[in-house]
C-alpha positions as CSV (number, residue, x, y, z in Angstrom):
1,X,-11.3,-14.2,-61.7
2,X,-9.3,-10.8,-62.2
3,X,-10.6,-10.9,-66.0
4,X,-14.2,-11.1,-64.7
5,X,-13.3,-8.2,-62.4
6,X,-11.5,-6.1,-64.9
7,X,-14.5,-6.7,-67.7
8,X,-16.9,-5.5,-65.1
9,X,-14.7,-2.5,-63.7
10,X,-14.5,-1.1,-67.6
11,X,-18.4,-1.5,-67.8
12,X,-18.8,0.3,-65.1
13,X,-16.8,2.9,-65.9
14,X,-18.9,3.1,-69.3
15,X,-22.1,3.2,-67.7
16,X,-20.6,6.2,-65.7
17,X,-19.1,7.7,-68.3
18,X,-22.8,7.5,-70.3
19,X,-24.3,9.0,-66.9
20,X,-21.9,11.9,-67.0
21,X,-23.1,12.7,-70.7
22,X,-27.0,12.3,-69.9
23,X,-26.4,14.0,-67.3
24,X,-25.0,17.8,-68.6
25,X,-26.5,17.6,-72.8
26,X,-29.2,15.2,-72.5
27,X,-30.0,11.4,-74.8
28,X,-29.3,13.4,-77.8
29,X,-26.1,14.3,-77.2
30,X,-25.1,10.8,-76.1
31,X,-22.9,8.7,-79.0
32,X,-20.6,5.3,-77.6
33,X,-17.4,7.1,-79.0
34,X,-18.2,9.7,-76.9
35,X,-18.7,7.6,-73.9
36,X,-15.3,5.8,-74.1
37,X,-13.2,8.6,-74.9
38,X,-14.5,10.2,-71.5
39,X,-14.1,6.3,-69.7
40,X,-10.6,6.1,-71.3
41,X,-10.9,3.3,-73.4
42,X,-11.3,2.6,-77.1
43,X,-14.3,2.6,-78.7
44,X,-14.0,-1.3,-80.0
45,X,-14.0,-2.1,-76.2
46,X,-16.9,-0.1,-75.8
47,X,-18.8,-1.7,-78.3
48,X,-17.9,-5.1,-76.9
49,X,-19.9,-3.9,-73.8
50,X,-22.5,-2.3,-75.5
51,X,-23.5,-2.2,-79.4
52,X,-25.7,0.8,-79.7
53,X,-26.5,4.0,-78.0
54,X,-30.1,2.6,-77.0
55,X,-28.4,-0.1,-74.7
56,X,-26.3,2.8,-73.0
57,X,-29.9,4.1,-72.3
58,X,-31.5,1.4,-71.4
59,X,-28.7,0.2,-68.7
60,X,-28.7,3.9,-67.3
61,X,-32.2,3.7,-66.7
62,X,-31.8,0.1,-65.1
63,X,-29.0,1.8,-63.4
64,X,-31.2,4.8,-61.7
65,X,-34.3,2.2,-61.2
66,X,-31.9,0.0,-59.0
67,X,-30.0,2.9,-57.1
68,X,-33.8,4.0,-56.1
69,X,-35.0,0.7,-55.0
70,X,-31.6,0.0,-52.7
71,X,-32.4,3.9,-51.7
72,X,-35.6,4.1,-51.0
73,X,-36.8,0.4,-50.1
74,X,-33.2,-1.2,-49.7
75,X,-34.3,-0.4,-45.6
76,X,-37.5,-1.8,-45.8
77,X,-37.3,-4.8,-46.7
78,X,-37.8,-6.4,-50.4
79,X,-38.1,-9.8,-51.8
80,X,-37.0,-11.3,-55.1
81,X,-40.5,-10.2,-56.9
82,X,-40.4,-6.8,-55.7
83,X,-42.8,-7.1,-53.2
84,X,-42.5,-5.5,-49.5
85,X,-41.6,-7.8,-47.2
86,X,-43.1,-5.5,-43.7
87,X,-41.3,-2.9,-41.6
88,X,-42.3,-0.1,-43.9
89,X,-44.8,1.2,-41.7
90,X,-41.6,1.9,-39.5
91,X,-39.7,4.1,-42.1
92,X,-40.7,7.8,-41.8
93,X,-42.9,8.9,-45.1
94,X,-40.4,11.9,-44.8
95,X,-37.9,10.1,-44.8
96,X,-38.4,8.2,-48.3
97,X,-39.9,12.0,-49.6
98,X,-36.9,13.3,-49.2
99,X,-34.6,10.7,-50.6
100,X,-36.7,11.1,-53.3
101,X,-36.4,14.2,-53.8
102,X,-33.0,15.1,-53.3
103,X,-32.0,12.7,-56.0
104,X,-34.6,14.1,-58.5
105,X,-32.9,17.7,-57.7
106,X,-29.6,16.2,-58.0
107,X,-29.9,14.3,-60.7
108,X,-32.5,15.8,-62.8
109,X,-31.7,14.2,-66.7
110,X,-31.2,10.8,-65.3
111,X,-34.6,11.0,-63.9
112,X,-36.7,12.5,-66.8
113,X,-34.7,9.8,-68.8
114,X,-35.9,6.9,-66.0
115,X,-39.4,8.6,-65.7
116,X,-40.1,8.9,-69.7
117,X,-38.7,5.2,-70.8
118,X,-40.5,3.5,-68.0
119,X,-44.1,5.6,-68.5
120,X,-43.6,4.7,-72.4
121,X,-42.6,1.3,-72.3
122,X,-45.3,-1.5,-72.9
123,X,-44.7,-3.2,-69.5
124,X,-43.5,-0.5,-67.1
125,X,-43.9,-2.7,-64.0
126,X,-41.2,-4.8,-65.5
127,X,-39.2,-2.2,-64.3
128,X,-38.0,-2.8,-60.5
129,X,-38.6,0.6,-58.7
130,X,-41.6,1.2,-60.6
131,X,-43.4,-1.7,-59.5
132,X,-42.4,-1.1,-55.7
133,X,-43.5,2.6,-55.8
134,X,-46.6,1.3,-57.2
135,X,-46.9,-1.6,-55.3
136,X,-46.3,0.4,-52.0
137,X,-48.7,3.3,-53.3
138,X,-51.4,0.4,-53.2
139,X,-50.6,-0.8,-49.7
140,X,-51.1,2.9,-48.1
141,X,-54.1,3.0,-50.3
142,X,-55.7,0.0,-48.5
143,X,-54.4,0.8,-45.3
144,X,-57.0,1.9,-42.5
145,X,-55.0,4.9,-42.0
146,X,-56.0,6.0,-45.5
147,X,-59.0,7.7,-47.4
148,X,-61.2,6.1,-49.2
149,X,-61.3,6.2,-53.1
150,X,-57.8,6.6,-54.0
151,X,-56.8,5.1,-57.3
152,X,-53.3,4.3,-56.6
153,X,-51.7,3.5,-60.1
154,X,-53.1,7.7,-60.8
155,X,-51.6,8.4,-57.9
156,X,-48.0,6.8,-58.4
157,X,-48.1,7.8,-61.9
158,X,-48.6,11.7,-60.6
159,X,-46.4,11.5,-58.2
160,X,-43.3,10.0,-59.7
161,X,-44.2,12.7,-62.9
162,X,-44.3,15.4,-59.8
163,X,-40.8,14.2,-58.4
164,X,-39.1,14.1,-61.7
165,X,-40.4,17.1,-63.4
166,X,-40.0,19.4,-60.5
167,X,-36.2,19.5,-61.0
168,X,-37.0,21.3,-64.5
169,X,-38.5,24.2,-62.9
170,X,-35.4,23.7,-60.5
171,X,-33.5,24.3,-63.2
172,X,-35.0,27.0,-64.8
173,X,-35.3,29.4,-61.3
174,X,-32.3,28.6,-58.9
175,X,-29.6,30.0,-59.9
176,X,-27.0,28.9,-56.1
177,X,-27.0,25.9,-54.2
178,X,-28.9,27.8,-51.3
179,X,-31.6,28.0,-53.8
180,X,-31.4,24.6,-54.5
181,X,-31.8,23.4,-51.6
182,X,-34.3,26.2,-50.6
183,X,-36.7,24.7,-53.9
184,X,-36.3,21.1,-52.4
185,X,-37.7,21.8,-49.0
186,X,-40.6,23.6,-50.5
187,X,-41.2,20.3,-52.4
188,X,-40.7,17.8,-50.0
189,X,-43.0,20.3,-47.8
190,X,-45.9,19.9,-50.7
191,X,-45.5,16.1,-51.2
192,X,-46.3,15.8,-47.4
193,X,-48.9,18.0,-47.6
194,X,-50.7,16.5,-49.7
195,X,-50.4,13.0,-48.6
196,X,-51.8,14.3,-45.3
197,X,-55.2,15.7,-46.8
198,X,-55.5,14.3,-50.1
199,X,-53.8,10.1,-49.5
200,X,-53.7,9.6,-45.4
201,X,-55.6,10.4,-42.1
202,X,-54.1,13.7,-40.8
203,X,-55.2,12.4,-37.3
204,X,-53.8,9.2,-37.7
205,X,-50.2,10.9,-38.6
206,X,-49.4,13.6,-36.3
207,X,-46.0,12.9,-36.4
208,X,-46.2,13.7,-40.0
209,X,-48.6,16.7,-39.5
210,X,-45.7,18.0,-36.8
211,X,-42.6,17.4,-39.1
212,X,-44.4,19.3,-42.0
213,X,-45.3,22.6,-39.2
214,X,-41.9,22.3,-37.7
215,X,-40.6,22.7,-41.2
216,X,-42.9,25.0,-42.3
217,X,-41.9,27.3,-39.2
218,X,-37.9,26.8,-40.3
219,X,-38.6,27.8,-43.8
220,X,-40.7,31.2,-43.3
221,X,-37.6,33.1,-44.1
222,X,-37.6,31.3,-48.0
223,X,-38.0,33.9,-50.4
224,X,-40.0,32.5,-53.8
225,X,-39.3,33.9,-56.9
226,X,-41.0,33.3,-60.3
């Protein structure tokens, strides 16, 4: 039992250390002697874990699809196929925007590694988090609360791309933590906004419509720069 534990301590420490290395230079930089130097272990245990670079990738991805899942849907409820299992409608859409988008901002290569493999891949609702985000995309698209018309994989597909992508601009224009965190309320402040006149029934939601003019109020001071 203490070997099992120890095998999966030093492949989690791996995976780590291969998240650390995404994270600052990016999939190109990313090599398994690299990895298990920075994990503290040699690189014929690495290899015993994994064999190539493209499994490091493909377990941090599986790694960032089931962090989101337990995240964002952990709460609501989720069976063994991925499907929702009811008490969403009792989670805040605020609440699961901004877990969303904290971790996007936080943890911007991981994502745009996630977001790219999945979006390529042959069968992306193989992938865990994918197919709830979709799956609960389609739910509030049939809902009675929601507008007609709305083509839900489009939408899922636009707004995961808008979640993950944001961070680059992120990036690119915030130069302190305060800025940071200024450039994640103005997107969580966008996301809601456009669920209420573009996905849901504004009158149907004014708890949303309130926490979106509440916040709008609290952020009047934020200064955007370009």
């Amino acid at each position: 039992m203490a070997r099992r534990r120890d095998k999966a301590a030093t492949r989690e420490a791996i995976l780590e250390a291969a998240r650390t290395v995404l994270a600052s230079d990016g999939p190109d930089a990313l090599s398994l002697s690299k990895v298990a130097n920075l994990a503290g272990i040699n690189r014929g245990t690495a290899y015993q874990h994994f064999e190539t670079r493209e499994q490091l990738i493909k377990a941090t991805v599986q790694w960032v699809s089931d962090h989101l899942s337990n995240t964002i849907f952990g709460e609501v409820g989720v069976d063994e196929a991925g499907h929702w299992e009811g008490g969403a409608e009792d989670r805040p859409l605020y609440e699961v925007v901004e877990g969303l988008v904290d971790f996007a901002v936080d943890n911007p290569a991981l994502c745009r590694i996630w977001l790219f493999e999945v979006l390529a891949s042959d069968k992306p609702g193989e992938d865990k988090f994918f197919r709830q985000f979709k799956e609960s995309t389609q739910q509030m698209a049939k809902a009675e609360v929601a507008k007609g018309g709305i083509d839900s994989e489009a939408l899922s597909v636009l707004m995961l791309a808008g979640y993950f992508l944001w961070p680059v601009w992120v990036d690119s224009h915030a130069k302190t933590k305060k800025e940071r965190e200024n450039m994640k309320t103005r997107m969580r402040q966008e996301v809601l906004r456009l669920f209420l006149h573009g996905v849901i029934k504004t009158d149907d939601h004014p708890h949303i419509l309130k926490h979106v003019r509440d916040r709008e109020k609290q952020r009047s001071d934020i200064k955007v720069s370009w």
